[in-house]
N, C-alpha and C positions, 0 to 999 in steps of 0.2 A: 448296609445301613450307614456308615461311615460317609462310604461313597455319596448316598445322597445327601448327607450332612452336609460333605465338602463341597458340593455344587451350590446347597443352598445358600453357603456363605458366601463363595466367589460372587453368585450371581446378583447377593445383599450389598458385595461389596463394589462390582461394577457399576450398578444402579444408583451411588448413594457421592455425595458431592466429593466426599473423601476417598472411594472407591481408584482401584487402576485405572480406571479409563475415565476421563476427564478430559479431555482435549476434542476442541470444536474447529472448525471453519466455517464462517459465516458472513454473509453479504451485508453489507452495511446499511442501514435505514433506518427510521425512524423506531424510536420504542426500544431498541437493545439496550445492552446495556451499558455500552462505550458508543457515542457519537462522534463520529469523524468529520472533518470537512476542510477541503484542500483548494489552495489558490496556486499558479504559479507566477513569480515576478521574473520580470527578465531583466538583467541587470544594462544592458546596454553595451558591455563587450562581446566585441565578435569579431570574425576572423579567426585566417591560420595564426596570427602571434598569440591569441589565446587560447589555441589549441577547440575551437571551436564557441559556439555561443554562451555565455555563461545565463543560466536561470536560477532559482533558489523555488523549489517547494515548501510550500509552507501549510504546515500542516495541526490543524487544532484540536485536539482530542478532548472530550469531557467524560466524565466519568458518572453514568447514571445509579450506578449501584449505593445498597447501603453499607458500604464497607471501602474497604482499601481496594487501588490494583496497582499493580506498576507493569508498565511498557516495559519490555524487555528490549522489542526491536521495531522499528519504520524500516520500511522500504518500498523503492517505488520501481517499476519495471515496464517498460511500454509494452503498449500491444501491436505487433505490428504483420503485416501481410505481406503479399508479393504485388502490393499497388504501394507499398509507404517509399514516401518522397524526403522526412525530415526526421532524425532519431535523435532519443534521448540514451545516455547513458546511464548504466544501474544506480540507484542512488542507494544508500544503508545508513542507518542510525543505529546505534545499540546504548541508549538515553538509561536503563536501568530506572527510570525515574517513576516515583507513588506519587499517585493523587487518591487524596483522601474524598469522601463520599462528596458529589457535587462541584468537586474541581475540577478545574481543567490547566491544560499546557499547551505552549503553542509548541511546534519543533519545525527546527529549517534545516531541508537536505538538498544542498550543493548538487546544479545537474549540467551540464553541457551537453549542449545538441548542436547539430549540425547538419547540416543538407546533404541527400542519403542519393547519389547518381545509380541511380536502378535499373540494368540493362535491358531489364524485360519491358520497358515501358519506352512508346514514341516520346521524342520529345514534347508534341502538341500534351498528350496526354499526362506527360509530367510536370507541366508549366500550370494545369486544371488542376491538380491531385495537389500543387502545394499549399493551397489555401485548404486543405480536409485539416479537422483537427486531429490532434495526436491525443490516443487514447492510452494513460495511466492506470497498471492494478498495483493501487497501495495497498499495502500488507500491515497492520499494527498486531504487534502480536506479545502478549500478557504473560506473566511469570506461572501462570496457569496451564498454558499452553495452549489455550485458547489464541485463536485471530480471527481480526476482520478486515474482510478484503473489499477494497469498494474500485470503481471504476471512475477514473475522471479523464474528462476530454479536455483537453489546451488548445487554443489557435496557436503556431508554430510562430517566431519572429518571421517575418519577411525578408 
């Protein structure tokens, strides 16, 4: 009889906002409850003297809820295959920063990329493949331990 007591609690207690298990991962879109939406700028330095191209993600988050969240962390990480021609480096934020119900923040993460000589690839074919966009999974992820991961594509500098 205990036994089933104790099940019934855990199981009140997983199921319940306050519960152990509370952490999500979820694809970003419309209607959640954190809107993300990302641009990148390329600053206009490039080259070996800066260690490759410099860009800045910039990244807007609002918060659709009725209550508090706070970002604990951004980060952005490419996606990449055995056809990519142009890489980005890991970016990370750890902002700690609340918005209160209906606010929003912008956040910029510092990225350097640079042109990726891929041996698997002819050159005819890797001269085609520079202009493909470079695909981003940003990660925003809440003091809840909830995140949301969205996809974005950039045209690379030339």
């Amino acid at each position: 009889m205990k036994l089933i007591a104790l099940i019934a609690v855990f199981a009140t207690a997983c199921s319940s906002g306050s519960g152990l298990i509370d952490q999500r991962t979820m694809n970003c879109g419309s209607g959640q409850d954190v809107d993300i939406v990302a641009g990148m700028q390329q600053s206009g330095q490039r080259g070996r003297d800066f260690g490759g191209d410099r860009a800045v993600l910039v990244v807007n988050v609002a918060n659709n809820t009725h209550g508090e969240v706070t970002i604990t962390n951004v980060s952005a990480d490419q996606i990449t295959d055995s056809q990519t021609t142009y890489v980005y480096d890991r970016a990370n934020l750890n902002p700690d920063a609340t918005l209160a119900e209906g606010e929003e923040k912008t956040f910029e993460l510092p990225m350097t990329g640079r042109r990726f000589e891929n041996p698997d690839l002819r050159r005819e074919e890797a001269i085609r493949r520079e202009s493909q966009p470079v695909i981003l999974a940003l990660r925003v992820t809440l003091s809840n331990g909830d995140a949301y991961v969205c996809r974005y594509s950039f045209q690379p500098p030339l």
